[in-house]
C-alpha positions as CSV (number, residue, x, y, z in Angstrom):
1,X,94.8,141.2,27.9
2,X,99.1,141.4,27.6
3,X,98.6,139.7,24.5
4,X,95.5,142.2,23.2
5,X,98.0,145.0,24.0
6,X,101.4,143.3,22.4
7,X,99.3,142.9,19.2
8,X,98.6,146.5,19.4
9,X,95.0,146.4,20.2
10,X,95.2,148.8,22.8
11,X,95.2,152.6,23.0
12,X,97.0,153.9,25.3
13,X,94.7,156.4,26.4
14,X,91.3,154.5,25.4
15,X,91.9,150.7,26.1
16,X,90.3,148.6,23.9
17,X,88.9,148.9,20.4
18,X,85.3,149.1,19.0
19,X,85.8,145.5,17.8
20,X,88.8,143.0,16.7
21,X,89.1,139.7,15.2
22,X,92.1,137.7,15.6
23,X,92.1,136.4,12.4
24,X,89.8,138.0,9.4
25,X,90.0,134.5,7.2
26,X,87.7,132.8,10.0
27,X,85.3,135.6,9.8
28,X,83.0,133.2,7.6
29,X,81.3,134.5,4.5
30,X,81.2,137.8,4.6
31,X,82.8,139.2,1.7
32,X,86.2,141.3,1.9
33,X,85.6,144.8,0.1
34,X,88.0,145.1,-3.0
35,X,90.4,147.4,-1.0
36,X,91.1,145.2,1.6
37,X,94.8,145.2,2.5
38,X,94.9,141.6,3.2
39,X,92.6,138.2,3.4
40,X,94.3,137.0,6.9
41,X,95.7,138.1,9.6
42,X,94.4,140.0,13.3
43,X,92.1,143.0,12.2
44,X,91.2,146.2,14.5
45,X,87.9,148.7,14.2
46,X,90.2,151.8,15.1
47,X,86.9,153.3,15.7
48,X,87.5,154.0,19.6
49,X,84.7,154.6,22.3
50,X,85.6,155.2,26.1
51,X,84.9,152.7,28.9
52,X,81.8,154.6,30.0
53,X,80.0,154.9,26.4
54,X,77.7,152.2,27.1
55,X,76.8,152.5,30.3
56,X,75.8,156.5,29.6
57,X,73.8,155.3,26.4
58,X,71.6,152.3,29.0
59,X,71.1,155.6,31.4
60,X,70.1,158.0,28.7
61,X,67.4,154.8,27.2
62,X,66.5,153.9,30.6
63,X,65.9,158.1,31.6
64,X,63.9,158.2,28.2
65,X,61.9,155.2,28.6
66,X,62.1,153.3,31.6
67,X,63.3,150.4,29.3
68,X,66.4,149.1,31.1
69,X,64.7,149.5,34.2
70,X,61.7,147.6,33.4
71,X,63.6,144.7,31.5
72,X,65.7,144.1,34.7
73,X,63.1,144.3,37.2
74,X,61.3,141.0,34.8
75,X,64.7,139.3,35.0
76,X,64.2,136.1,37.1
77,X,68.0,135.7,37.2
78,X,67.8,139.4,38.5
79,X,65.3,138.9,41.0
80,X,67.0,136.0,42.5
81,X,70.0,137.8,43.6
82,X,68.3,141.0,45.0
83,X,66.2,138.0,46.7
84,X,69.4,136.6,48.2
85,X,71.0,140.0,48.9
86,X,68.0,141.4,50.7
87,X,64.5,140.0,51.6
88,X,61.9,142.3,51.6
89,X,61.8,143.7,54.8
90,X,58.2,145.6,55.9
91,X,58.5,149.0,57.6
92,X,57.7,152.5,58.1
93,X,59.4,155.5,59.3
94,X,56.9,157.9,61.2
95,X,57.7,161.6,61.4
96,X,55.9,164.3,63.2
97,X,54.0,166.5,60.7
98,X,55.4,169.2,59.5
99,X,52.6,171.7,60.4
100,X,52.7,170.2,63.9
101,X,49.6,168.8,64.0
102,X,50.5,165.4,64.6
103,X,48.3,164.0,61.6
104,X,51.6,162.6,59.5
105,X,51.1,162.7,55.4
106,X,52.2,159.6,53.8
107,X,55.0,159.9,50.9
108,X,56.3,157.9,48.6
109,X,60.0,156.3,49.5
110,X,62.6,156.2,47.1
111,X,63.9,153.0,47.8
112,X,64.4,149.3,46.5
113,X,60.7,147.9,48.3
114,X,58.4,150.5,47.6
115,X,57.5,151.4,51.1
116,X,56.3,154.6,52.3
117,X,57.3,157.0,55.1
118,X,54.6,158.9,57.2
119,X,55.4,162.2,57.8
């Protein structure tokens, strides 16, 4: 990271590039255009984007879609850890009605087991 910053790869406001190489010659065989400054040598995409660029574009997929959401929930690697975090645990919060008539009406929880609460 000192050494991404003392070559200048840093903004000071934005952090880190798009993209950099530390050397273009190792890039393989994609071909230089013919106004390329140089043939070696560190190169930086000065096209910035802020820290919190990717994370909004995964929410805005994930809002559209249900993509990311669904993707992770497959993950085995994924369910593993919510496995070791926290086991499913079975229960239900009772409520008395609303209307008072002590018959409760079941709704759907918004939480990470899918439970329901009886109101």
């Amino acid at each position: 990271m000192g050494a991404a910053w003392d070559r200048g790869h840093w903004h000071p406001r934005f952090g880190l590039p798009d993209a950099f190489h530390g050397e273009i010659s190792e890039i393989g065989e994609a071909k230089l255009p013919d106004d390329a400054l140089r043939e070696s040598g560190p190169w930086v995409q000065r096209a910035l984007f802020a820290i919190d660029q990717g994370p909004m574009l995964l929410h805005l997929e994930n809002a559209r879609s249900g993509l990311i959401h669904e993707q992770l929930a497959r993950d085995p690697n994924i369910q593993a850890a919510l496995d070791r975090l926290a086991p499913v645990v079975s229960m239900q919060l009772v409520f008395p009605s609303h209307e008072g008539t002590g018959d409760g009406v079941f709704l759907p929880r918004s939480n990470a087991w899918g439970e329901q609460t009886v109101l």
